[in-house]
N, C-alpha and C positions, 0 to 999 in steps of 0.2 A: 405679732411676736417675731419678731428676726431672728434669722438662723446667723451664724455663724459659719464661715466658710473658709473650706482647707484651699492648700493651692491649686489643687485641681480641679476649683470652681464648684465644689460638692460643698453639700452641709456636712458638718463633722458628728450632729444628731438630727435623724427623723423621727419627726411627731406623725402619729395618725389615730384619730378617734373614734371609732366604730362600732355602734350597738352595743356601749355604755364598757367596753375595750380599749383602753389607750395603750401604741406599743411603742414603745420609743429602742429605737434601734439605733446605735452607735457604729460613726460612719467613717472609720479610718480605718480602712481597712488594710492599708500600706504600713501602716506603724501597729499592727495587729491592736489597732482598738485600743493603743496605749492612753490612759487616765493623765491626758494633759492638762492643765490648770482652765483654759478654754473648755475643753468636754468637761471638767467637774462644772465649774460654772455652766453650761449648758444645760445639766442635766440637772443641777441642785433646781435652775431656774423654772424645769420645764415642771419637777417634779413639787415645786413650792405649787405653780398653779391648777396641775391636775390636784394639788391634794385638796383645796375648798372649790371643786369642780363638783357638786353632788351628782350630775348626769353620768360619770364616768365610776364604775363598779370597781375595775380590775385593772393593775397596771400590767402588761409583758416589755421586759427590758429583755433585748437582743441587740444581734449585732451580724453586721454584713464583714464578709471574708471569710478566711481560714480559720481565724483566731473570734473567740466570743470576748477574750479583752487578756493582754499582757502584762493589764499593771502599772504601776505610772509609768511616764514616759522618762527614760533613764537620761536620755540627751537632755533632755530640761532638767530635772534633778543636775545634772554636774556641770551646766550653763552659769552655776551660779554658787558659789563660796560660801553666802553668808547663810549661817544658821538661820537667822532669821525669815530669810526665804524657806529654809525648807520646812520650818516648822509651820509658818504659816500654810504653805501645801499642804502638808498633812492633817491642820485642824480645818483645813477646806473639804479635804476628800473626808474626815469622819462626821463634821458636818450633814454633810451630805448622805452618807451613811445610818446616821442619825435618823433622817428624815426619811428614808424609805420605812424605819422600825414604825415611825409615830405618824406616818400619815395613813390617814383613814381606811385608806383603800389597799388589798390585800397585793404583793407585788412579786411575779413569777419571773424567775430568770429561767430564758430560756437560753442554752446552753449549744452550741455548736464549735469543735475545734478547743481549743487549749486554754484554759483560765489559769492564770498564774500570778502568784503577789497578790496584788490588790486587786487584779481580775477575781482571784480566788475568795477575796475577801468579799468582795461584792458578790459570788453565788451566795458565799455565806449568808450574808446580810440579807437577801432576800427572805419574803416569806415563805416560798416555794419554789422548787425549782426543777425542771425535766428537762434531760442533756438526752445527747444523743452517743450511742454505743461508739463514737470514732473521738469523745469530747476527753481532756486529761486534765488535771487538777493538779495544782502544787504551789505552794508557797518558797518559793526557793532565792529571796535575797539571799537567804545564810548563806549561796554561792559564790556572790557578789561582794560577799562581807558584811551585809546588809540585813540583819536581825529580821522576819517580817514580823515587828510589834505590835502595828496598826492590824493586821489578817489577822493576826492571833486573837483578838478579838471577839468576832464574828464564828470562827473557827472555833474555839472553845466552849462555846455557848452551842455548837452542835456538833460535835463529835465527842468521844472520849477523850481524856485528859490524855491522854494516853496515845492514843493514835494521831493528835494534833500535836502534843510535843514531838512524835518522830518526823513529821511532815516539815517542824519547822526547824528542825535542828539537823536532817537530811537536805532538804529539798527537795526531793525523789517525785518524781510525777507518780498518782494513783490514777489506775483507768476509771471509766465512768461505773463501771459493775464495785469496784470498790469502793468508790465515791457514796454509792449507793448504800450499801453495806455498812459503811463508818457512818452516814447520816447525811451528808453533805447536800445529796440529793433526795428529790422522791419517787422521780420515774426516771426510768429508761427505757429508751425506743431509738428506732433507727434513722437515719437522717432522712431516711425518704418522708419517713410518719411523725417526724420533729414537730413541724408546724401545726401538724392535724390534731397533735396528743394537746398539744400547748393550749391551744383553742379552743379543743375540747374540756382542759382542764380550767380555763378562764370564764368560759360561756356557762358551766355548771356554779360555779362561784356568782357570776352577776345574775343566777335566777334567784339567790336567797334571796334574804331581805336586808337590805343595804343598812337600815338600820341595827340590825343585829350584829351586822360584820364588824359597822363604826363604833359598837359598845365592845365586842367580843375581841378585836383584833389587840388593840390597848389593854382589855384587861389580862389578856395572856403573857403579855411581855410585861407588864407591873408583876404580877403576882410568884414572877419566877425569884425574884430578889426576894421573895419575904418569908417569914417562918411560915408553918403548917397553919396555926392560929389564923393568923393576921391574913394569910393567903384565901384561906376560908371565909373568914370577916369582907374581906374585899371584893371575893368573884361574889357571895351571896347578895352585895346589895346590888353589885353591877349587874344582876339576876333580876332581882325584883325591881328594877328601874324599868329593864327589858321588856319582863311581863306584864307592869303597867303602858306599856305602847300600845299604840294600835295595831302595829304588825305583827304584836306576839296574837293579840286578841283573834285578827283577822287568817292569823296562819293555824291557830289553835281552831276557829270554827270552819276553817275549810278542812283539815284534816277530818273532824267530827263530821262533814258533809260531803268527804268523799270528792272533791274540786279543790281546780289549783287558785292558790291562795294570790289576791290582789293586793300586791304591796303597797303600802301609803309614804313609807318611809319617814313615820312619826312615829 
């Protein structure tokens, strides 16, 4: 698979796979990690083939520099007049967005420096995410003139209604203890112990059983759209699918035997 390289002879995304850990860290760190059309397509690419990867548990999406990502890149956005360009960007980067929700594998943004816009949108979008106590959060086109439509999104689906309209009709950076607070995140730690939490918190996720995650993860985000009923109707069979596996069997008789369970991943 080929990278993709900025002018400084770097990839503008690194892949690396380890003990069933994929982390892809976003490598611009001069344009703070700004969501150019190149990184969406890198990322949509890397993250179409980790997702029917079954070796790989957990994705960690980072990013090198100050900034964990600024959002799309505003020089490209006004390189170009026609609508048409920019709506296609924007159905590229929710694309993309998309596919972090619905691929299998559970996807933790790890947080360093300032996520704003569609950086913001992408903590959102993750399934989890642990920043670091120096990390600020904002959606602030509306500064620019620039509705953030697309963050609102992701934003809305984890915050209060309430707390995400002030974010996007301000712009206002919230620190990462707030971030926390409003839901945005799940932990916070310092940047010395960034790495250590993140790892910690990935390595604990790739000892379940992968197939539990691949039925559990999907049916969490289906069931949010639907009435009480139907929600019920839905997790119960994606339940009884589960506990006909052999990992429910095999994790049910090692609890019963006091040993850790050998996952089959059927």
């Amino acid at each position: 698979m080929s990278a993709v390289i900025d002018s400084n002879n770097e990839p503008i995304l690194i892949r690396n796979i380890e003990n069933g850990i994929a982390r892809l860290t976003l490598n611009r760190p001069d344009q703070y990690n700004a969501l150019s059309k190149q990184l969406l397509t890198e990322l949509q690419t890397h993250l179409d083939s980790i997702s029917s990867d079954e070796s790989v548990r957990v994705v960690i999406l980072n990013a090198n520099g100050k900034a964990f990502c600024a959002g799309h890149d505003l020089k490209e956005m006004r390189s170009s007049e026609d609508r048409e360009f920019h709506q296609a960007l924007f159905q590229q980067c929710g694309q993309m967005m998309q596919t972090i929700a619905s691929m299998p594998q559970p996807v933790i943004a790890q947080v360093n420096g300032i996520a704003t816009a569609a950086g913001c949108q992408l903590v959102a979008q993750c399934d989890l995410a642990v920043a670091s106590d120096i990390s600020r959060f904002a959606v602030s086109g509306i500064n620019v003139g620039l509705f953030c439509s697309t963050p609102a999104v992701p934003l809305s689906r984890n915050m209060h209604r309430k707390q995400a309209m002030q974010m996007l009709l301000t712009g206002d950076f919230i620190d990462a203890k707030t971030a926390r607070d409003y839901g945005l995140i799940n932990q916070l730690t310092s940047v010395e112990d960034l790495d250590v939490e993140t790892s910690t918190l990935a390595e604990k996720i790739a000892a379940k059983s992968p197939l539990a995650i691949r039925i559990g993860k999907p049916m969490f985000y289906q069931q949010l759209n639907m009435g009480l009923d139907k929600a019920y109707d839905y997790a119960g069979n994606a339940m009884a699918c589960n506990m006909d596996s052999e990992d429910a069997r095999e994790g049910i008789d090692a609890f019963i035997e006091k040993r850790n369970p050998n996952w089959r991943g059927c």
